[in-house]
N, CA, C and O atoms as CSV, one atom per row, in Angstrom:
chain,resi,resn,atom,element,x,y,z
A,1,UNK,N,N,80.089,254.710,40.874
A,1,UNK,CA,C,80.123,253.350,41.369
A,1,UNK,C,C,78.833,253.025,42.124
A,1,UNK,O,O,78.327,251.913,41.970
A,2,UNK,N,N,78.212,254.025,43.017
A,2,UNK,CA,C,77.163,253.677,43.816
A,2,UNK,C,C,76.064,253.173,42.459
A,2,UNK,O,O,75.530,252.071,42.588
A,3,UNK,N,N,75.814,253.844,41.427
A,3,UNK,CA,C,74.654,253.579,40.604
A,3,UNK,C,C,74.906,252.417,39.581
A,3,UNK,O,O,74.004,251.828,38.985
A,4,UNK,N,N,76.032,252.203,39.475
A,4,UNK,CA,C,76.380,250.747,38.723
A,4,UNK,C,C,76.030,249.868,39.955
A,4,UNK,O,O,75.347,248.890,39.652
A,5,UNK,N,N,76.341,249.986,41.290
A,5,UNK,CA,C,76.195,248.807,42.169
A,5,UNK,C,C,74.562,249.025,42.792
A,5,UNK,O,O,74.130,248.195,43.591
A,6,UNK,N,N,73.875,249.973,42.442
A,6,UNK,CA,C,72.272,249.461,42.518
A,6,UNK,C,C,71.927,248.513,41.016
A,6,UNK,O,O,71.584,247.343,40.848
A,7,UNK,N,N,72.188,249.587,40.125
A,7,UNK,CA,C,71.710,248.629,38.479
A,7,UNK,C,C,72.317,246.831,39.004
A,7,UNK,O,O,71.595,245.853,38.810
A,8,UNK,N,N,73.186,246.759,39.410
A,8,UNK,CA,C,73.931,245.277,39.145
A,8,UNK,C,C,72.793,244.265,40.684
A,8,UNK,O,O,72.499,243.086,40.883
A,9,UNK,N,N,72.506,245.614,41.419
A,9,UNK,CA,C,71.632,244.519,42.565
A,9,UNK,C,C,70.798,244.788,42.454
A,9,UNK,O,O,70.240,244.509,43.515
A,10,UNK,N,N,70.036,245.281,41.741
A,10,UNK,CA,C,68.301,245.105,41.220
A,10,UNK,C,C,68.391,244.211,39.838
A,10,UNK,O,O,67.560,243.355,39.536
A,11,UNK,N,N,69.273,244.480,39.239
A,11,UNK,CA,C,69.451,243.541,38.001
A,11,UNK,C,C,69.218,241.820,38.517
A,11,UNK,O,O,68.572,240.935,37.956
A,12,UNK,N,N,69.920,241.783,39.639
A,12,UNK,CA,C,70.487,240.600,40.423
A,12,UNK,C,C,68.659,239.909,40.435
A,12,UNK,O,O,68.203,238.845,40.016
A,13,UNK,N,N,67.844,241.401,41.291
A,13,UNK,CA,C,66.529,240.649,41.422
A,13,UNK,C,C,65.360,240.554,40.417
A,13,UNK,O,O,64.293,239.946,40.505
A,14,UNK,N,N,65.984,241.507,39.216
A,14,UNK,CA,C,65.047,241.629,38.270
A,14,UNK,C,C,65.172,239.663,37.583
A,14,UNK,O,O,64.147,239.000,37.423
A,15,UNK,N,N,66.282,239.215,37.353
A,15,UNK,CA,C,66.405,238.272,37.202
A,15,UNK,C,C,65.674,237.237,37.494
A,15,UNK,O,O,65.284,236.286,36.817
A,16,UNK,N,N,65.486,237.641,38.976
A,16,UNK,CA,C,65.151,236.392,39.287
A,16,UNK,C,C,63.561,236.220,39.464
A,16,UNK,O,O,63.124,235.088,39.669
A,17,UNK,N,N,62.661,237.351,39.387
A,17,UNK,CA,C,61.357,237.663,38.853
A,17,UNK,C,C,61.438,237.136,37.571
A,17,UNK,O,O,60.870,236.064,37.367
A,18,UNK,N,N,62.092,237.737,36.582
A,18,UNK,CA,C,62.197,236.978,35.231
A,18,UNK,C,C,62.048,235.623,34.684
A,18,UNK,O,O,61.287,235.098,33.871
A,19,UNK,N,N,63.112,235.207,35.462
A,19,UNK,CA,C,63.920,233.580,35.515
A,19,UNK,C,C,64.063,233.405,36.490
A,19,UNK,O,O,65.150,233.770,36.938
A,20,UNK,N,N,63.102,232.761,37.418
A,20,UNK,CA,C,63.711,231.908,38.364
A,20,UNK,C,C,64.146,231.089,38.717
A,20,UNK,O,O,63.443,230.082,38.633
A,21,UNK,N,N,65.175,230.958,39.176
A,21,UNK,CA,C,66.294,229.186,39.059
A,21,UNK,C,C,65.486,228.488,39.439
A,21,UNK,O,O,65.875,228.261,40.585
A,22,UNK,N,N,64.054,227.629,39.219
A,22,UNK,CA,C,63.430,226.697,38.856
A,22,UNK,C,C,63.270,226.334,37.721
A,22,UNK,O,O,62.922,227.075,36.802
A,23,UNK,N,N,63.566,224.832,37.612
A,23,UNK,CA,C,63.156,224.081,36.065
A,23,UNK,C,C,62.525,223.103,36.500
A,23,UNK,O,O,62.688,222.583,37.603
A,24,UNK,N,N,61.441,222.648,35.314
A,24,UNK,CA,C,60.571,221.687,34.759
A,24,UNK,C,C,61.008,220.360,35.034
A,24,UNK,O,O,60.918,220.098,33.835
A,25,UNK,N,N,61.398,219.293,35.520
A,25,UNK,CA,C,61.969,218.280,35.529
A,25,UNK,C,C,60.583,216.922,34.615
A,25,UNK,O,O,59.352,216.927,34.654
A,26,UNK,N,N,61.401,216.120,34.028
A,26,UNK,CA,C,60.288,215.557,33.271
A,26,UNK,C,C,59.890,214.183,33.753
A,26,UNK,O,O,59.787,213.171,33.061
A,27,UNK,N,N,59.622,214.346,35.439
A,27,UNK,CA,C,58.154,213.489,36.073
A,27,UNK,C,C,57.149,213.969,36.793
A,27,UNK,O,O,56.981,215.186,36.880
A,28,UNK,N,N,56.553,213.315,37.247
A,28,UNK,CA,C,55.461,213.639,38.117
A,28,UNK,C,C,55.414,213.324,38.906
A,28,UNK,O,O,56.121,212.348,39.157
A,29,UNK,N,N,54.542,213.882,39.963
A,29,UNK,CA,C,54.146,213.275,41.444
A,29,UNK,C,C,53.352,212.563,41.435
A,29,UNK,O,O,52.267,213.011,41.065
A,30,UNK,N,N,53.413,211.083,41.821
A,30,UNK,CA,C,52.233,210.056,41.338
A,30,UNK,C,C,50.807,210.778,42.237
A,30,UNK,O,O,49.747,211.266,41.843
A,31,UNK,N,N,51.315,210.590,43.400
A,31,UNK,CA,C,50.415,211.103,44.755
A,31,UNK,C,C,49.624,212.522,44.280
A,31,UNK,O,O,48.393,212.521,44.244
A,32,UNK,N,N,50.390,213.728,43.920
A,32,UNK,CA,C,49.571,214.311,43.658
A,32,UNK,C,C,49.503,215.223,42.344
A,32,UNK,O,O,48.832,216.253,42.294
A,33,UNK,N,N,50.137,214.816,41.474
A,33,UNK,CA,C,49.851,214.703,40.009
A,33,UNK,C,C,50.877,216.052,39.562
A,33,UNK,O,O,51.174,216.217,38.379
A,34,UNK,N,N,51.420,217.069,40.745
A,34,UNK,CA,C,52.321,217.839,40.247
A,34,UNK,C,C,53.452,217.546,39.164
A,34,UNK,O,O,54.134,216.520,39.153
A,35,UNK,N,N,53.522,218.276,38.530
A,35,UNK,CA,C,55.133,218.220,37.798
A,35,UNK,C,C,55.824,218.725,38.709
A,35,UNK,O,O,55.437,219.700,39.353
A,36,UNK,N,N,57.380,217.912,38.973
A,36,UNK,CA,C,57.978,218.016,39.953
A,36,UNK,C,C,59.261,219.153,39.570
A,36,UNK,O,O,59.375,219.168,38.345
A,37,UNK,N,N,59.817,219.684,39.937
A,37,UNK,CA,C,60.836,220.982,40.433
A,37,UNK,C,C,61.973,220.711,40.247
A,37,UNK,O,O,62.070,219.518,40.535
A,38,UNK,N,N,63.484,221.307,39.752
A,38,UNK,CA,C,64.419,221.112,40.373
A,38,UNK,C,C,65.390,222.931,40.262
A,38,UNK,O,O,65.214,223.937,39.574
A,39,UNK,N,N,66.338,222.558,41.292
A,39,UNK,CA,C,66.780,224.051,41.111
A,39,UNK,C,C,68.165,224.284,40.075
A,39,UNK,O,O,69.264,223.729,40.087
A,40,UNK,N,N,67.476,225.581,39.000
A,40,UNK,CA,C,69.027,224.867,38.276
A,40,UNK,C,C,70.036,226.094,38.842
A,40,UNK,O,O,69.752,227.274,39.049
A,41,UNK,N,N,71.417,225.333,39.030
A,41,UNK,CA,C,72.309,226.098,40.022
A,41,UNK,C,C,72.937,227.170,38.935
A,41,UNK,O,O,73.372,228.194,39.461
A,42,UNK,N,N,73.058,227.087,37.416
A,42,UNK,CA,C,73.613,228.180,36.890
A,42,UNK,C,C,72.860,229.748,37.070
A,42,UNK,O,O,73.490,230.735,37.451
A,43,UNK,N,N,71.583,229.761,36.764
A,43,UNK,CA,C,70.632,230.709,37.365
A,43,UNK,C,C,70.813,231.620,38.668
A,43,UNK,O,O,71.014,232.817,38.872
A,44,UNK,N,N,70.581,230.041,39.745
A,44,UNK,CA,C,70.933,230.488,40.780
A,44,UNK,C,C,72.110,231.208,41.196
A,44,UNK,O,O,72.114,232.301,41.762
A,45,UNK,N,N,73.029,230.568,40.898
A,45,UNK,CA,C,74.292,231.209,41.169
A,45,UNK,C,C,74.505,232.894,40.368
A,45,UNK,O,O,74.690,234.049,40.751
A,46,UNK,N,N,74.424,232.526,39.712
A,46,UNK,CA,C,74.429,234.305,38.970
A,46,UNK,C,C,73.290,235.069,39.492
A,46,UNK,O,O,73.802,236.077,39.979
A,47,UNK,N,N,72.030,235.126,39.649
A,47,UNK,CA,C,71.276,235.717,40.565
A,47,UNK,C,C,71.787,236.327,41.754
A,47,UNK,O,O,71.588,237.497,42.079
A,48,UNK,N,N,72.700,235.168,42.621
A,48,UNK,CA,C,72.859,235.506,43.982
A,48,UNK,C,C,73.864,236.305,43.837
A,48,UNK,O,O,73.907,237.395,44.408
A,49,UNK,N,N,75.112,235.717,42.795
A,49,UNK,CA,C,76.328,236.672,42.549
A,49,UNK,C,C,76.147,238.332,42.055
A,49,UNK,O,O,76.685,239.373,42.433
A,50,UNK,N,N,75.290,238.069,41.198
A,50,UNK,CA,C,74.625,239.686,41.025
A,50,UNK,C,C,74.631,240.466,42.215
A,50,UNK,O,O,75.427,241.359,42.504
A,51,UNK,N,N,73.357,239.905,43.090
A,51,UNK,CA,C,73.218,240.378,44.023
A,51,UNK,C,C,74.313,240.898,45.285
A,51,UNK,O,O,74.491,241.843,46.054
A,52,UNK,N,N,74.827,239.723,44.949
A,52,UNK,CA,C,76.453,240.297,46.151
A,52,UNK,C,C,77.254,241.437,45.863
A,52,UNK,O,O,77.685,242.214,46.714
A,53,UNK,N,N,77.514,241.541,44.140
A,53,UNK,CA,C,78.131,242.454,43.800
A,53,UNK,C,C,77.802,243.720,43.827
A,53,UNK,O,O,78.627,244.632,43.879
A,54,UNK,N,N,76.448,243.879,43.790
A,54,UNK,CA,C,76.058,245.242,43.909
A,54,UNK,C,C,75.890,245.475,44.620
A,54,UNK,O,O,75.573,246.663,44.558
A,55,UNK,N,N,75.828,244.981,45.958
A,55,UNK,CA,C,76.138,245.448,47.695
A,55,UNK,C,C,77.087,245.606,48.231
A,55,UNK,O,O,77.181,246.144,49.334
A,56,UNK,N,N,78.510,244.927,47.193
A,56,UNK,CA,C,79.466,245.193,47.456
A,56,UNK,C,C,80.555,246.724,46.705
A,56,UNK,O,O,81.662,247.191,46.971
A,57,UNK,N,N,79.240,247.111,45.496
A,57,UNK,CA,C,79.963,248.158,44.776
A,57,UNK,C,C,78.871,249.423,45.896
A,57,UNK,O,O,79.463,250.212,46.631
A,58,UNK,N,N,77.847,249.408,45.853
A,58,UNK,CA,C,77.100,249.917,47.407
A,58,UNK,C,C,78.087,250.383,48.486
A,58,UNK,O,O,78.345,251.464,49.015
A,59,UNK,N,N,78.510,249.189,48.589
A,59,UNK,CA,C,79.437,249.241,50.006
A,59,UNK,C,C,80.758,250.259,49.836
A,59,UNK,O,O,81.230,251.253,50.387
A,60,UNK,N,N,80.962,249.619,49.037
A,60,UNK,CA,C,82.793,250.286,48.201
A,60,UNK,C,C,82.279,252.084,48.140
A,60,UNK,O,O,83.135,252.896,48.490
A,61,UNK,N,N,81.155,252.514,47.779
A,61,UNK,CA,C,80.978,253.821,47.867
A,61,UNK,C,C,80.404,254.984,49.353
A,61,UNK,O,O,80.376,256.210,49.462
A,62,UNK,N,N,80.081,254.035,50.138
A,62,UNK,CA,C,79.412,254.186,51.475
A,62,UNK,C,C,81.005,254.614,52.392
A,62,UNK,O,O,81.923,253.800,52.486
A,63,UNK,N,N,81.035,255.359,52.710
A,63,UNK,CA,C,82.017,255.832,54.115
A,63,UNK,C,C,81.446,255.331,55.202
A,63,UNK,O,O,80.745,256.052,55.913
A,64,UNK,N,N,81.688,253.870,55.523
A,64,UNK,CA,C,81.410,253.263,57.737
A,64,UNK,C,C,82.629,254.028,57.974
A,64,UNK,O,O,83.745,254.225,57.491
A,65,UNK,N,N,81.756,254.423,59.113
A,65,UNK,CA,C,83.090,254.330,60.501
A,65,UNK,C,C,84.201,253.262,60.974
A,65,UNK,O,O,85.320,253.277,61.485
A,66,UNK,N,N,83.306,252.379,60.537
A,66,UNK,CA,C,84.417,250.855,60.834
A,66,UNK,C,C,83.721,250.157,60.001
A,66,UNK,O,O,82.785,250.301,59.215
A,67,UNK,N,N,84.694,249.059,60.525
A,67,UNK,CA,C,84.657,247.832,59.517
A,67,UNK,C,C,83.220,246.876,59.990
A,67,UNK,O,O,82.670,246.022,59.294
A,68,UNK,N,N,82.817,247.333,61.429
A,68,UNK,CA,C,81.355,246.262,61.861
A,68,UNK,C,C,80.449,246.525,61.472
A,68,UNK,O,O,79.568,245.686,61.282
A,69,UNK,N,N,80.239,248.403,61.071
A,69,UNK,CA,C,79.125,248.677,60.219
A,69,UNK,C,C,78.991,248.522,58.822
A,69,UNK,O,O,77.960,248.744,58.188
A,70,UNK,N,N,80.452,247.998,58.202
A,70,UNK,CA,C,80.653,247.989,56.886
A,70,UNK,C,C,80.212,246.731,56.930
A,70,UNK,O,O,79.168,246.776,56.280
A,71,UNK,N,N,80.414,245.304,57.411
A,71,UNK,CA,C,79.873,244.394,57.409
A,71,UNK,C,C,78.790,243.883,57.506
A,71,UNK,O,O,78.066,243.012,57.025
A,72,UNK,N,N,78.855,244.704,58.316
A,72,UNK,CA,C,77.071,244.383,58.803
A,72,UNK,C,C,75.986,244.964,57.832
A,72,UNK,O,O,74.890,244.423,57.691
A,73,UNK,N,N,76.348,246.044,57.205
A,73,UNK,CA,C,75.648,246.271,55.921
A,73,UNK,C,C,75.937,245.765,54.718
A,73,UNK,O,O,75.284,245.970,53.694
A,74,UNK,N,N,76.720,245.232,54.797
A,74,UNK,CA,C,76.975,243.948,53.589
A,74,UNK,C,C,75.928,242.898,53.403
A,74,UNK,O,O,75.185,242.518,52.498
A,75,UNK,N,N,76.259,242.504,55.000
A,75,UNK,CA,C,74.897,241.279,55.475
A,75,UNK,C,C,73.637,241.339,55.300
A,75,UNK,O,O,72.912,240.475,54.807
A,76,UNK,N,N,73.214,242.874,55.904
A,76,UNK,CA,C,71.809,243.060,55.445
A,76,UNK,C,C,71.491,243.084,54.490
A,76,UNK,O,O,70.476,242.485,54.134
A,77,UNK,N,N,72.366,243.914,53.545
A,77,UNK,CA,C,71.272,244.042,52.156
A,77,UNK,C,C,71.804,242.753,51.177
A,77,UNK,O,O,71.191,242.459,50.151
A,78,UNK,N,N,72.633,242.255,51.481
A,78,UNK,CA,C,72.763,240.507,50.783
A,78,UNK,C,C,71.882,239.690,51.778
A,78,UNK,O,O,71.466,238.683,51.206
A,79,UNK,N,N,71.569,239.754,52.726
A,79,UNK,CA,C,70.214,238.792,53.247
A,79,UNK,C,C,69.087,239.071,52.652
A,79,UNK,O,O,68.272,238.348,52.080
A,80,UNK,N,N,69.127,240.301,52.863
A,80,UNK,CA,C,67.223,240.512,51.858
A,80,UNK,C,C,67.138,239.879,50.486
A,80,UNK,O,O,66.344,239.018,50.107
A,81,UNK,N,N,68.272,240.573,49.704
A,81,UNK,CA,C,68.368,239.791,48.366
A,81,UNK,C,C,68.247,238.490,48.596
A,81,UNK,O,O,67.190,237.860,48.565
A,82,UNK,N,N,69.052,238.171,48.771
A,82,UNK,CA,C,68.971,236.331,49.142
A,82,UNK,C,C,67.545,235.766,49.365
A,82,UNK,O,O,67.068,234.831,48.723
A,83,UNK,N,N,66.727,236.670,50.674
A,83,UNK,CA,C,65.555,236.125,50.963
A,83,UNK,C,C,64.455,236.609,50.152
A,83,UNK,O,O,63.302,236.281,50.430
A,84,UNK,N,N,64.740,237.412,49.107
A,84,UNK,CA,C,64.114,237.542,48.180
A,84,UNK,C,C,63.572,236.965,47.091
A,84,UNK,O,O,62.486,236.944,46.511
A,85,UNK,N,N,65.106,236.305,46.943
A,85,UNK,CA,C,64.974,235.212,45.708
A,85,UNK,C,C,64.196,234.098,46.279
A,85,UNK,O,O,63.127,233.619,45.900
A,86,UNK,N,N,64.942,233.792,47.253
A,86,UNK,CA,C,64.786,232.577,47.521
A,86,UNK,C,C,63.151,232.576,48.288
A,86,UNK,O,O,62.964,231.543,48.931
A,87,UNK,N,N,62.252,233.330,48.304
A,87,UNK,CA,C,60.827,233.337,48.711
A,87,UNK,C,C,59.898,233.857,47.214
A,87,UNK,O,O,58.786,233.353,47.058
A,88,UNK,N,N,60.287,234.612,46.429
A,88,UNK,CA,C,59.488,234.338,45.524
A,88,UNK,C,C,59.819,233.236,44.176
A,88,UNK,O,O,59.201,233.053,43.128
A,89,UNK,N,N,61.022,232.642,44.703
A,89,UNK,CA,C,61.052,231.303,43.976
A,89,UNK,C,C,60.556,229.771,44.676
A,89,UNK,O,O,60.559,228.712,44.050
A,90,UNK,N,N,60.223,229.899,45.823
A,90,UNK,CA,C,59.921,229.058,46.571
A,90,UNK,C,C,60.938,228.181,47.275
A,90,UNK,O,O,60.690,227.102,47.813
A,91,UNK,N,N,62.308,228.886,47.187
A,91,UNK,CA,C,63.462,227.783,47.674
A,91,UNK,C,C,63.517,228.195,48.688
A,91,UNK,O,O,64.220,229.177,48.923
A,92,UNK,N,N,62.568,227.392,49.924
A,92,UNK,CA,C,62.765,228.250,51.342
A,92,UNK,C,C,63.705,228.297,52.469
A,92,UNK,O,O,63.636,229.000,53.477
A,93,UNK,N,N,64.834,227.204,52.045
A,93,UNK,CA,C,66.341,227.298,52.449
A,93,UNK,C,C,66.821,228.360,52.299
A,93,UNK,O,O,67.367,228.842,53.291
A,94,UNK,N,N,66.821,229.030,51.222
A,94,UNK,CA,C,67.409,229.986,50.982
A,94,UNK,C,C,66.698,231.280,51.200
A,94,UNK,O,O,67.389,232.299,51.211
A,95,UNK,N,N,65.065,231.403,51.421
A,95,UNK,CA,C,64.440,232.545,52.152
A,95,UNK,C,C,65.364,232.165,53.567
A,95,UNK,O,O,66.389,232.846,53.581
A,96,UNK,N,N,65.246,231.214,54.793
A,96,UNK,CA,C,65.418,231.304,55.797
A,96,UNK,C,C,67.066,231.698,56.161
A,96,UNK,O,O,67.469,232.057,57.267
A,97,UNK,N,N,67.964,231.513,54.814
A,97,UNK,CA,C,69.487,231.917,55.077
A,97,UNK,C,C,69.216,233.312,54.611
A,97,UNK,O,O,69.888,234.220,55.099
A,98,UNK,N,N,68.588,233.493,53.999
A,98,UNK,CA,C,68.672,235.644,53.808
A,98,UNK,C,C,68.363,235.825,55.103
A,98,UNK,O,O,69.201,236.381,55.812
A,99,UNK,N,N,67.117,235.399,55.668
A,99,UNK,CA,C,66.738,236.353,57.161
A,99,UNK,C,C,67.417,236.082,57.978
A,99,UNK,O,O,67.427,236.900,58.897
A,100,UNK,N,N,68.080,235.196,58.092
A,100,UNK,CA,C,69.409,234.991,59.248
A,100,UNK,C,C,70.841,235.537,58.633
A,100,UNK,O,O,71.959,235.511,59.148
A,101,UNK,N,N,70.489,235.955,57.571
A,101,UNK,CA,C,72.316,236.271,57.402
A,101,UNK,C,C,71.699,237.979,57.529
A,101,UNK,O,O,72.498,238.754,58.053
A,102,UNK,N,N,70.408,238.546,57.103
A,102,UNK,CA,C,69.944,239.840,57.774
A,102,UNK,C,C,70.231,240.132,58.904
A,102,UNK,O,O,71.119,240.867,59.336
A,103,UNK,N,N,68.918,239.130,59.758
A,103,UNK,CA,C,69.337,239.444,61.506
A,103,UNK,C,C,70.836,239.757,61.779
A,103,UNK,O,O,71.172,240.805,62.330
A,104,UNK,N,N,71.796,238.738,61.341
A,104,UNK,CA,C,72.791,238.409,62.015
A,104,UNK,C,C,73.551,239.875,61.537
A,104,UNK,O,O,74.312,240.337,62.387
A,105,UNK,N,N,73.430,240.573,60.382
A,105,UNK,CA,C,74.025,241.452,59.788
A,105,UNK,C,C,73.590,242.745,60.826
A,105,UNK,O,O,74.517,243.165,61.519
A,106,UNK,N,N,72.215,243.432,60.997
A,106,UNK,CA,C,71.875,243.931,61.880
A,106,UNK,C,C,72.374,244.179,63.273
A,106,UNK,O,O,72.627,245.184,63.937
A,107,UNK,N,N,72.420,242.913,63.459
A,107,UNK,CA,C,73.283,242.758,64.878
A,107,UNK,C,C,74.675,243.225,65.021
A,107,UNK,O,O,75.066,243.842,66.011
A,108,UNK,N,N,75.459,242.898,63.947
A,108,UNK,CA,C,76.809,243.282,63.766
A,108,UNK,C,C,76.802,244.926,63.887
A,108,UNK,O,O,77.579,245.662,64.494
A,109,UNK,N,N,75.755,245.206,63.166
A,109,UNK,CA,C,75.787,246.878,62.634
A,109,UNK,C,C,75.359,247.479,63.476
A,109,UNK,O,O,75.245,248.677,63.213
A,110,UNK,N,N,75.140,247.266,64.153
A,110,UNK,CA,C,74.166,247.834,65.663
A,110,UNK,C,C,75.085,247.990,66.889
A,110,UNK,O,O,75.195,248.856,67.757
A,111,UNK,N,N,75.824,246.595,66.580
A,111,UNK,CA,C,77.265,246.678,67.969
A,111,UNK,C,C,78.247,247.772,67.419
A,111,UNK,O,O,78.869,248.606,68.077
A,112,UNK,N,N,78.242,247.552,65.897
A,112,UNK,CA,C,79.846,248.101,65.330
A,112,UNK,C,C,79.163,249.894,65.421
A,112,UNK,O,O,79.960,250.819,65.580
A,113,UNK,N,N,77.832,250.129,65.312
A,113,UNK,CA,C,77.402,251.899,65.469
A,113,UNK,C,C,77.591,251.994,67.205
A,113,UNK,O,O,78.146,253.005,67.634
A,114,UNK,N,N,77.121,250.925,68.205
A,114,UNK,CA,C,76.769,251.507,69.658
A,114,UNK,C,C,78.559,251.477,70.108
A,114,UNK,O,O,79.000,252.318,70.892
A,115,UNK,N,N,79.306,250.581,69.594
A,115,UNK,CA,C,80.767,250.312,70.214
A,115,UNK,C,C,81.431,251.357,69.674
A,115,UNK,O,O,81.895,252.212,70.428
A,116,UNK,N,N,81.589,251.461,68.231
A,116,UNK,CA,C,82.818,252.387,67.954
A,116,UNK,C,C,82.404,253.047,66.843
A,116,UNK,O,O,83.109,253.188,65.844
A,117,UNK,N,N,81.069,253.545,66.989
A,117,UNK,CA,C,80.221,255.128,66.406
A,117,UNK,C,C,80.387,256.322,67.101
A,117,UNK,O,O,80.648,257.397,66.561
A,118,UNK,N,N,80.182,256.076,68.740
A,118,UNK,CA,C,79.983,256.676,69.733
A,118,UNK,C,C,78.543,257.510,69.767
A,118,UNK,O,O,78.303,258.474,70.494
A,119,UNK,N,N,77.497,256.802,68.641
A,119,UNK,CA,C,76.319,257.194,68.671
A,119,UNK,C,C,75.309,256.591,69.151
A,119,UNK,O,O,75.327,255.361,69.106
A,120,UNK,N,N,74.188,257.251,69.722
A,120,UNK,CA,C,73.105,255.614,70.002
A,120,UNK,C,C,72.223,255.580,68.593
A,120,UNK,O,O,72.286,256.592,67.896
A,121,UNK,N,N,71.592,254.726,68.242
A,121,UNK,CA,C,70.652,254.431,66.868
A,121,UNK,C,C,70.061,252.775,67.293
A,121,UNK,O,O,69.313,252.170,66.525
């Protein structure tokens, strides 16, 4: 299970190097002559879903101590993905929700190891 749930979350980002949920839309920017962007959500969505799943088959093979470090490593490595996509596709909503759903994951994992690990890290 651990090596199906890396293949399925690198798959997640190979994707999106590949194909990135950007499409061609057919105008222009008068102002500055770009062809303009739009995000297509089927892409997207399977990209990100990839990505969840294989942090979650990751997870499913990982022994936490509890459930705050299990979460919290959920968070992290679905924030990076997330801010992965979403920075080398240029959707920077979605870079700035990976690094906050990171931080925030970190944080969890850090209380759930110092509270009820009984280790320091």
């Amino acid at each position: 299970m651990k090596w199906a749930g890396l293949i399925v979350y690198l798959l997640g980002i190979a994707l999106s190097i590949v194909r990135p949920p950007l499409d061609r839309l057919a105008c222009i920017d008068m102002t500055t002559g770009q062809v303009m962007t739009g995000i297509n959500p089927f892409f997207l969505v399977l990209e990100l879903g990839l990505i969840m799943v294989g942090a979650l088959f990751l997870a499913l093979n990982h022994e936490f101590k509890n459930y705050h470090e299990r979460n919290g490593w959920l968070a992290v490595s679905t924030g990076l993905g997330f801010a992965f996509v979403g920075g080398y596709s240029k959707i920077y909503e979605l870079l700035l929700f990976g690094i906050a759903l990171a931080i925030l994951g970190m944080i969890v994992y850090k209380i759930g190891r110092a509270k009820y690990g009984g280790g320091q890290s």
